[in-house]
DRENDO-1510 file (C-alpha; in Angstrom, 1 decimal, always signed):
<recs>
REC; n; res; u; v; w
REC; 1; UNK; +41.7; -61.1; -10.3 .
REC; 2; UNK; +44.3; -60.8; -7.4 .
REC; 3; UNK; +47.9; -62.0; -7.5 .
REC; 4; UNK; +50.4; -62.3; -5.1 .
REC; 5; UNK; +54.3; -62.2; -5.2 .
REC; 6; UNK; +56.7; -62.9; -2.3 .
REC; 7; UNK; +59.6; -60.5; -2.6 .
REC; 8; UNK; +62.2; -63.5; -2.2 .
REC; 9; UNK; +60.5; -65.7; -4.4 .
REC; 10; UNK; +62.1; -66.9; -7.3 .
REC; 11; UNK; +61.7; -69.5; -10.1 .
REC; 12; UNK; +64.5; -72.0; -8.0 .
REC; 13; UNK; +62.4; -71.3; -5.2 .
REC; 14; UNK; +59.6; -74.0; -6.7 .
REC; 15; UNK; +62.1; -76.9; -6.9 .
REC; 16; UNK; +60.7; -78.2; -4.3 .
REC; 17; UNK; +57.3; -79.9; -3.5 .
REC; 18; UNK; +54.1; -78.4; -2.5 .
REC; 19; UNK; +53.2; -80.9; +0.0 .
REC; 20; UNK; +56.7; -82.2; +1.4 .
REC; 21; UNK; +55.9; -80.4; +4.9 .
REC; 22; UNK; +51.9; -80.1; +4.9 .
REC; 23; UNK; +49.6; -83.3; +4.5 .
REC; 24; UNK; +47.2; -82.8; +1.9 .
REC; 25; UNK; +43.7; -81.1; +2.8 .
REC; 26; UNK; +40.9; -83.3; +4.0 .
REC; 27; UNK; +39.0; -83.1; +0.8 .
REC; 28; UNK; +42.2; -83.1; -2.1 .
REC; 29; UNK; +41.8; -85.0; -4.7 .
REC; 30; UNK; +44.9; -85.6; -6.6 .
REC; 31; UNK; +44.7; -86.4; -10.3 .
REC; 32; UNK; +47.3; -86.1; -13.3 .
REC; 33; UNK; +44.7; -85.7; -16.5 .
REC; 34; UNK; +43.9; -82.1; -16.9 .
REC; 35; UNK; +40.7; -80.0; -17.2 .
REC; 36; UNK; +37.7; -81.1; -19.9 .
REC; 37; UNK; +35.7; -78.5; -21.7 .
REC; 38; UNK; +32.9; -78.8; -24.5 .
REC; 39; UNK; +33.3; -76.6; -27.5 .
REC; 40; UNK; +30.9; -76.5; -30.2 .
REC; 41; UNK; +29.5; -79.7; -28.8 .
REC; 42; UNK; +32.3; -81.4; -28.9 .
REC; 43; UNK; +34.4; -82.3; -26.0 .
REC; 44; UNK; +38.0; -81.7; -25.4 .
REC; 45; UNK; +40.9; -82.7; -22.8 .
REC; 46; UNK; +43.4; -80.5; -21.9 .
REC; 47; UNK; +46.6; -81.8; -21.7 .
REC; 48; UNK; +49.1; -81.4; -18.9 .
REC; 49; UNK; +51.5; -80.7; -21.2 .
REC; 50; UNK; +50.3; -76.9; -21.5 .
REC; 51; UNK; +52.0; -74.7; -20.0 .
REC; 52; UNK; +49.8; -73.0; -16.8 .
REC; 53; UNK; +48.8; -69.8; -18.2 .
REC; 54; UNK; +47.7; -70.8; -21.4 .
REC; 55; UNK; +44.9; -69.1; -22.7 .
REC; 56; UNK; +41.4; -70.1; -23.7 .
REC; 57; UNK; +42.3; -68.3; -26.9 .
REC; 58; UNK; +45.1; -70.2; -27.7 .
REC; 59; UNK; +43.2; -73.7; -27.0 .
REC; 60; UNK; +40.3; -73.3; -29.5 .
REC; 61; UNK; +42.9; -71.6; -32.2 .
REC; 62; UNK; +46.1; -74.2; -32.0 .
REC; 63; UNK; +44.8; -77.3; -30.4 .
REC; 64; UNK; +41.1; -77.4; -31.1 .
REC; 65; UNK; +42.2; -75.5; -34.7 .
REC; 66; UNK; +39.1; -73.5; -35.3 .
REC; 67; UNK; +41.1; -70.1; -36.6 .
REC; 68; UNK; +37.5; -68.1; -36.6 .
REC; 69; UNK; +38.4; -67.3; -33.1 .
REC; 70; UNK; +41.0; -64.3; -33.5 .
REC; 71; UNK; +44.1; -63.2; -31.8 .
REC; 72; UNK; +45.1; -59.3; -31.9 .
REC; 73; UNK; +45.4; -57.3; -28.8 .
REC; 74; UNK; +45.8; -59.5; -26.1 .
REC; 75; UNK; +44.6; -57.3; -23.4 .
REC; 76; UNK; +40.9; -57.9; -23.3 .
REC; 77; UNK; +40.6; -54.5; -24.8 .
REC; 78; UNK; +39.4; -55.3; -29.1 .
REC; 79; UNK; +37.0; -57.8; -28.7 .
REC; 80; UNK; +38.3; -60.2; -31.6 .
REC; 81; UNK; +38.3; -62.8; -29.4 .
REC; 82; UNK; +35.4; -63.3; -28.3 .
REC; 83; UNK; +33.4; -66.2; -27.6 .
REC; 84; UNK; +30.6; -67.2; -25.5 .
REC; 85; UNK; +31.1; -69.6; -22.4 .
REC; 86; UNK; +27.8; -71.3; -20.9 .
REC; 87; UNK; +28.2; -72.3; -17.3 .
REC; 88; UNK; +26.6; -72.5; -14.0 .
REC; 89; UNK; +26.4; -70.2; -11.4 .
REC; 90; UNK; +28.0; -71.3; -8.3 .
REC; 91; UNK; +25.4; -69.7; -6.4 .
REC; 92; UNK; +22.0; -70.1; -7.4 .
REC; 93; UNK; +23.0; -72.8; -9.6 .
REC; 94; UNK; +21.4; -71.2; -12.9 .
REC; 95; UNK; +23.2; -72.3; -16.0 .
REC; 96; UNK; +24.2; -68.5; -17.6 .
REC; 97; UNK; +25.9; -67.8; -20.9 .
REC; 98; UNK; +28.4; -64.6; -21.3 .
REC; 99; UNK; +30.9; -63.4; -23.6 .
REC; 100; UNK; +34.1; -63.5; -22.2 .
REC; 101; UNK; +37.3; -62.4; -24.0 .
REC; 102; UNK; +39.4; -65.9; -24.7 .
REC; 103; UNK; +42.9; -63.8; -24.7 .
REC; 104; UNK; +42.6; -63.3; -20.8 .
REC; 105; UNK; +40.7; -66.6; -19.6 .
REC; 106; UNK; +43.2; -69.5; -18.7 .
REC; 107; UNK; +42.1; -72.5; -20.4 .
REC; 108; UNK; +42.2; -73.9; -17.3 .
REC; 109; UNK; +40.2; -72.1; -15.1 .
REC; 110; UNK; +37.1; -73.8; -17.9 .
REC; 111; UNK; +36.7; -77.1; -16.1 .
REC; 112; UNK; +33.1; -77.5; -17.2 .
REC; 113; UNK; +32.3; -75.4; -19.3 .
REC; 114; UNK; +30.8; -75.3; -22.8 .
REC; 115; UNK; +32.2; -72.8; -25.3 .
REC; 116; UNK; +30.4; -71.8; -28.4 .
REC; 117; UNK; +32.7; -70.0; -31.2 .
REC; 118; UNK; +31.5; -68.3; -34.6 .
REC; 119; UNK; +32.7; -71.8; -36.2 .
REC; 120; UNK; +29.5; -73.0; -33.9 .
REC; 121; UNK; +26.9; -71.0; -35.0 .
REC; 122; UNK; +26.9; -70.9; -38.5 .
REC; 123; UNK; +28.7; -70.8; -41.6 .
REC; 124; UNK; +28.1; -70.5; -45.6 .
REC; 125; UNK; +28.3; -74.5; -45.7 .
REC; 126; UNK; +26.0; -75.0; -42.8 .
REC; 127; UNK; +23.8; -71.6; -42.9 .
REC; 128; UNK; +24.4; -68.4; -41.1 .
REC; 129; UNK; +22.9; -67.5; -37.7 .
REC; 130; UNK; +20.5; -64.6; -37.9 .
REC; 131; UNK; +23.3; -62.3; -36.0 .
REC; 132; UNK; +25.7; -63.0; -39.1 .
REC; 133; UNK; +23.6; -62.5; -41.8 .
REC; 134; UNK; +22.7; -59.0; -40.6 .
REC; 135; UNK; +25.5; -58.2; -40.1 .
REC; 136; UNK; +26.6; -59.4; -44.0 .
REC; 137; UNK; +23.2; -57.7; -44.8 .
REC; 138; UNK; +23.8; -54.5; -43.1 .
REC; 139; UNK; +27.5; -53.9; -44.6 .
REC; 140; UNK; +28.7; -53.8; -41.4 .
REC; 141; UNK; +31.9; -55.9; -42.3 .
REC; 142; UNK; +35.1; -54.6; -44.0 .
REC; 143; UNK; +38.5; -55.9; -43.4 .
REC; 144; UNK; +36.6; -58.8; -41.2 .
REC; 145; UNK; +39.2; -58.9; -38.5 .
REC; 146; UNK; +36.4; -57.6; -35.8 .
REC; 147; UNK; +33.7; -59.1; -37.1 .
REC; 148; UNK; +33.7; -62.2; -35.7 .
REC; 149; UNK; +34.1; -60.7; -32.1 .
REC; 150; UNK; +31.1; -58.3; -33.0 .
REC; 151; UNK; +28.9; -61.7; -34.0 .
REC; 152; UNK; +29.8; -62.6; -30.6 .
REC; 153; UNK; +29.6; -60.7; -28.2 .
REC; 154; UNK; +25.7; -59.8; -30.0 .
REC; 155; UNK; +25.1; -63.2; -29.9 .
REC; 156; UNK; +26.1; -63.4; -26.2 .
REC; 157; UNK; +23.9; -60.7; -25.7 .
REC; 158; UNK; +20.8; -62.2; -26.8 .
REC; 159; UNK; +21.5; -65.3; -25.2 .
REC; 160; UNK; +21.8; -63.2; -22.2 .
REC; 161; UNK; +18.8; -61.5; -22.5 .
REC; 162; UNK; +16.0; -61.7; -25.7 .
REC; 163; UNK; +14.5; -58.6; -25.6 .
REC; 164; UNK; +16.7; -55.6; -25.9 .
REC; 165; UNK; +16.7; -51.8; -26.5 .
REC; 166; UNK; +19.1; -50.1; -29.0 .
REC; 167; UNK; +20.6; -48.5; -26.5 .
REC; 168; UNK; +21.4; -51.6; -24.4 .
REC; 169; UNK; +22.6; -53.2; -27.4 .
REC; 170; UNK; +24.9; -49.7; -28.1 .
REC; 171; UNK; +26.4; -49.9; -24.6 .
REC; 172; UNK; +27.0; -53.6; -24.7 .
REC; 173; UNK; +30.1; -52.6; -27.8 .
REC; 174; UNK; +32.4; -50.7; -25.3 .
REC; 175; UNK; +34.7; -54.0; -25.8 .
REC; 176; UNK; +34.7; -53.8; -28.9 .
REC; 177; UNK; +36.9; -52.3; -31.6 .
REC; 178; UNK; +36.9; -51.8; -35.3 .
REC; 179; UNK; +39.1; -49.1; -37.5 .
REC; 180; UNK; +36.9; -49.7; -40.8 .
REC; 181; UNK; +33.5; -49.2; -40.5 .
REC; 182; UNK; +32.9; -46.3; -37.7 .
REC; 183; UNK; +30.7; -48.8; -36.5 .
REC; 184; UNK; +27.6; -47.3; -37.4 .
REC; 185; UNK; +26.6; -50.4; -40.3 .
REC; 186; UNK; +27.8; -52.9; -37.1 .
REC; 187; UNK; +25.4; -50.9; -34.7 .
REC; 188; UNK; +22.5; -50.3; -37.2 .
REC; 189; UNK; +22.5; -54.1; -38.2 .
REC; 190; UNK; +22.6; -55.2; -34.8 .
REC; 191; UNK; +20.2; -52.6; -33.2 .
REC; 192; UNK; +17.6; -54.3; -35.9 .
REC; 193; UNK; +17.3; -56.8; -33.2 .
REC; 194; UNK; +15.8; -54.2; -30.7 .
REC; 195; UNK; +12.6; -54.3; -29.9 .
REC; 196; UNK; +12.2; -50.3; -30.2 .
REC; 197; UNK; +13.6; -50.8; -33.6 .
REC; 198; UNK; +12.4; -48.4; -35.9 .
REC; 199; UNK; +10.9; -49.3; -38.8 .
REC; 200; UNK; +13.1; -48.7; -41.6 .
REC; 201; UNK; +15.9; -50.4; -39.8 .
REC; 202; UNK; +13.6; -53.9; -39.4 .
REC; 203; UNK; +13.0; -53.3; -43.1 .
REC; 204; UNK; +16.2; -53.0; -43.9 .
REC; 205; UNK; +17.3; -56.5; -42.6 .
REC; 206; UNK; +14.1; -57.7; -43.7 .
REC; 207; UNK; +15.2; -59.8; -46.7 .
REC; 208; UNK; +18.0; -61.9; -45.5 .
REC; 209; UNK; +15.6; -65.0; -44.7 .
REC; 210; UNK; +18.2; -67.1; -48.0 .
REC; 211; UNK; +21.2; -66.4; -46.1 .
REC; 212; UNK; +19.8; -68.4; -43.3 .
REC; 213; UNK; +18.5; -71.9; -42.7 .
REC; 214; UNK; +15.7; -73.3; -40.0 .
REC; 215; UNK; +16.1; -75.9; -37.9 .
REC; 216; UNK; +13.2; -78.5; -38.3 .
REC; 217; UNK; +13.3; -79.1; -34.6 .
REC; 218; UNK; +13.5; -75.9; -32.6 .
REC; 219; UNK; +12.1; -73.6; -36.0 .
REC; 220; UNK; +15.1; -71.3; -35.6 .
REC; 221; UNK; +18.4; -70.4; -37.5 .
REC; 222; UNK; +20.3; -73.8; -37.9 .
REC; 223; UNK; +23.8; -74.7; -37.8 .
REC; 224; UNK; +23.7; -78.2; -39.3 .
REC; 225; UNK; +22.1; -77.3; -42.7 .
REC; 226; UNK; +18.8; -78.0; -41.4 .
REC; 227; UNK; +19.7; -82.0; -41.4 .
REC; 228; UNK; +18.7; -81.6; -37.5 .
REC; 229; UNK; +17.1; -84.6; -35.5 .
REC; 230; UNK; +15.6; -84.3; -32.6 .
REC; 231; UNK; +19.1; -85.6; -30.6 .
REC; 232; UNK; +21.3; -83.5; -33.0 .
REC; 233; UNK; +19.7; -80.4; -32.0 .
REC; 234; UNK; +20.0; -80.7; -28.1 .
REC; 235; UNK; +22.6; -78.6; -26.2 .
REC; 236; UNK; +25.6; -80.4; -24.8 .
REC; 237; UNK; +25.1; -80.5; -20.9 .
REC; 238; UNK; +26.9; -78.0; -18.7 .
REC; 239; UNK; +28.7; -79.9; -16.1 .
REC; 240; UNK; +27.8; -78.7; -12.6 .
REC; 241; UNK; +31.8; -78.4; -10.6 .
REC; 242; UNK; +30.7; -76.2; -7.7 .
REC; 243; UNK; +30.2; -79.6; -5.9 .
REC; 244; UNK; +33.4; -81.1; -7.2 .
REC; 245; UNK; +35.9; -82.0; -4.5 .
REC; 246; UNK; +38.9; -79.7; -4.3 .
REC; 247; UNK; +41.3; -80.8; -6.6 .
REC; 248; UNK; +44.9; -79.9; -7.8 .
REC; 249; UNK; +45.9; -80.2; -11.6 .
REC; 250; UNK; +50.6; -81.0; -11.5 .
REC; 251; UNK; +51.2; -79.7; -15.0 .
REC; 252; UNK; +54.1; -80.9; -16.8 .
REC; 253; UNK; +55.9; -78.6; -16.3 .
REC; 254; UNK; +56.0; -78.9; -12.8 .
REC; 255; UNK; +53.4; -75.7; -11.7 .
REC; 256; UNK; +50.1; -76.1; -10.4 .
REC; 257; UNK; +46.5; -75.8; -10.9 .
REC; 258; UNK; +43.9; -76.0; -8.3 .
REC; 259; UNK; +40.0; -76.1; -8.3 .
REC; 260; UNK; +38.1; -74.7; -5.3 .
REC; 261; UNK; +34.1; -75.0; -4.2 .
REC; 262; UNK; +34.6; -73.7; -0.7 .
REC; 263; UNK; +36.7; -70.2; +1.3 .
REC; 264; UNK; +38.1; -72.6; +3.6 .
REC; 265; UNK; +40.2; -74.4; +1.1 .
REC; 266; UNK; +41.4; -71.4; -0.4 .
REC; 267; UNK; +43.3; -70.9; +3.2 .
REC; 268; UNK; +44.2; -74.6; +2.8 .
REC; 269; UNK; +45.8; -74.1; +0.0 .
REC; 270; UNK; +47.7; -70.5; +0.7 .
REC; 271; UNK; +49.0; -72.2; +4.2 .
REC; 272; UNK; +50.5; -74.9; +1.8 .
REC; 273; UNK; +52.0; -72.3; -0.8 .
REC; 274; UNK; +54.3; -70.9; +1.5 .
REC; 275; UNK; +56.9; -68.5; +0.5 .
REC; 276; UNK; +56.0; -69.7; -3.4 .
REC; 277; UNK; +54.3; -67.5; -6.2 .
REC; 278; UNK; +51.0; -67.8; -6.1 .
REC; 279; UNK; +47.6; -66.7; -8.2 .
REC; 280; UNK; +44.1; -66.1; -7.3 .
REC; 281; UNK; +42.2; -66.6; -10.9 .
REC; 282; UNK; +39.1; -65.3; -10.5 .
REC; 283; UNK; +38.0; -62.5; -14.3 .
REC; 284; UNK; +41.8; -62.0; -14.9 .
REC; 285; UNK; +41.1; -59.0; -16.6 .
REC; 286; UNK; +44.1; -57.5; -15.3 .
REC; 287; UNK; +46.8; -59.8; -16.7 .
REC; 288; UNK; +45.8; -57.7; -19.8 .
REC; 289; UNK; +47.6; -54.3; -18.2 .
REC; 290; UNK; +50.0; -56.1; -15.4 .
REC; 291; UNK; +51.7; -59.0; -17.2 .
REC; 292; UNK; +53.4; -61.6; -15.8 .
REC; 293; UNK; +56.7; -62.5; -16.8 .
REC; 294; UNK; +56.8; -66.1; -16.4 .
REC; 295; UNK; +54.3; -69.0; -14.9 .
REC; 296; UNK; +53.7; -68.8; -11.4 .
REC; 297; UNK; +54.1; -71.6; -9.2 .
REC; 298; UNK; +50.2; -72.3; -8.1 .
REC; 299; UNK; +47.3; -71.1; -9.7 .
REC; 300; UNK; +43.8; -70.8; -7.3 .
REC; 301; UNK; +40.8; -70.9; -9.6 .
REC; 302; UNK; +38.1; -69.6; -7.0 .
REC; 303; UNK; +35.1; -69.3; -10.0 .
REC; 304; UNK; +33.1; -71.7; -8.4 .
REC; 305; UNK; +32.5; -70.8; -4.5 .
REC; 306; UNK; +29.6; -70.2; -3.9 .
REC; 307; UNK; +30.0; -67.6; -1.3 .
REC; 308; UNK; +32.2; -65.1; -3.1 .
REC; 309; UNK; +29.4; -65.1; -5.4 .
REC; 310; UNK; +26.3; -64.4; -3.2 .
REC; 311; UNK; +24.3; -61.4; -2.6 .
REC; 312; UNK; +23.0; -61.5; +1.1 .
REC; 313; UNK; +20.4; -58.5; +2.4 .
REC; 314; UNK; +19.9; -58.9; +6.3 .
REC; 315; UNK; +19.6; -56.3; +9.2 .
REC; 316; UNK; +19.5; -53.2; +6.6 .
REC; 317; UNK; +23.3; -54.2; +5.4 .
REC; 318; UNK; +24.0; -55.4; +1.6 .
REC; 319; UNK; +26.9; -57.8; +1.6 .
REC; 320; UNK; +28.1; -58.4; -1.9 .
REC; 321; UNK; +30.5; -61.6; -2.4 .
REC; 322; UNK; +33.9; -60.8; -3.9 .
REC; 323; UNK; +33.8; -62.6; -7.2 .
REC; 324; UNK; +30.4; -60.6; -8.1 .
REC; 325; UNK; +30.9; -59.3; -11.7 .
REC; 326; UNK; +30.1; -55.5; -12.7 .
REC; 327; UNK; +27.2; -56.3; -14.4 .
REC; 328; UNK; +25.3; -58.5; -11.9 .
REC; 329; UNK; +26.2; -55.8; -9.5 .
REC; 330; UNK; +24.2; -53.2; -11.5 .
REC; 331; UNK; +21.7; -55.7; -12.5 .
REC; 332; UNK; +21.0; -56.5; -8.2 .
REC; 333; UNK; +20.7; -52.6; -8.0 .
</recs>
């Protein structure tokens, strides 16, 4: 996350239009509908009417109107709003699947992406996932504010990677708050899941098999009541936007979006913003400490160029791309 303010900028400074003095880049692609994402297989436009730094969070909970999603701290800091987000990787093209706290991502910055909430992975109607039932099993749940956030960021987890430790699965809950439990029932149910589980801990989760249902098709929990079909069951495609044309999103209210695949248009784009605020939105972690008081005037979603991602070794030198996240970092080393 970076973000830029010129000192004389102000919001009368933006009357004006972006492109009055600069021709548009070579590869612009100039469209009014907004961004598309998929959640819970189901896809969704986002209209231009949003305002520009509207969250992920507040998408899924007051357009899409799935309320399992929660709202609290707004700072990235309680985990409550967790969901997972399945994309590609702009470099290697792999599709990946994270948790990613929906208070801080802009909705959007999610062109493409496929979002999974609890609503999507079970329910008492539909049959819990194996995460929530033990959880439910394990008494890990009091109030219930955090737990949806814990169901998660474990699911996440696993989706990440199958086979964990209990001691990955303990330092993967940093993110993650609760003021009931003292988290031991949340850890101890979810550490069942670990393959150097001990025994007592497998058996103690060993009996929730009637909270959850199997899918027909894929012999695994089941979200659809175990009415799958062989279509029904497939995962919704991730769509590939690292080989999208640049493209700039007018919103409504008359601030701007853009999509970039390459550095070089990132330049374009700064060269055309002038003396206006602008926003390089890469984690935005940090909008949950430095706030901003008002939308900004251009919004530069560099998520999908491929070079600020890459990890290059030549000539004894490690060269790690910009947009590199913490934990690919210390995965590469």
């Amino acid at each position: 996350f970076l973000q830029t303010r010129t000192s004389g900028a102000s919001l009368r400074d933006r009357s004006g239009s972006l492109f009055t003095s600069k021709p548009y880049p070579s590869r612009m692609v100039g469209f009014k509908e907004a961004s598309t994402l998929v959640i819970n297989g189901k896809t969704y436009s986002v209209p231009d009417s949003l305002p520009a730094n509207t969250t992920l969070n507040e998408f899924i909970r007051n357009h899409a109107h799935l309320k399992g999603t929660k709202s609290m701290c707004l700072e990235g800091g309680c985990g409550a709003c967790i969901v997972t987000a399945t994309y590609r990787h702009p470099d290697t093209g792999n599709e990946l699947q994270h948790a990613v706290n929906s208070c801080l991502v802009p909705v959007f910055a999610c062109r493409g992406w496929k979002i999974t909430t609890v609503e999507g992975i079970g329910s008492k109607t539909k049959g819990y996932n194996d995460v929530q039932a033990r959880l439910a099993k394990g008494n890990g749940s009091q109030c219930g504010y955090c737990s949806v956030g814990m169901v998660m960021n474990m699911y996440s987890l696993m989706k990440t990677k199958p086979e964990l430790t209990m001691k990955e699965i303990e330092n993967s809950f940093g993110g993650n708050l609760c003021r009931c439990t003292g988290y031991r029932p949340i850890l101890d149910s979810f550490k069942s899941f670990a393959k150097d589980a001990p025994k007592w801990l497998v058996d103690k989760c060993a009996d929730i098999e009637d909270l959850i249902t199997i899918c027909p098709v894929k012999k695994k929990p089941c979200v659809r009541n175990g009415s799958c079909t062989g279509e029904s069951c497939e995962d919704t495609e991730v769509v590939d936007v690292c080989d999208v044309s640049l493209s700039k999103i007018t919103l409504q209210d008359g601030n701007n979006w853009y999509h970039v695949s390459e550095k070089k248009e990132i330049f374009e784009i700064l060269d055309m913003c002038g003396d206006s605020d602008y926003m390089l939105v890469g984690g935005n972690t940090a909008h949950g400490v430095y706030r901003t008081k008002y939308p900004l005037a251009h919004y530069i979603n560099v998520n999908n160029v491929a070079q600020l991602h890459s990890i290059v070794e030549a000539g004894g030198t490690i060269v790690l791309g910009a947009n590199n996240t913490l934990t690919t970092t210390m995965e590469y080393f």
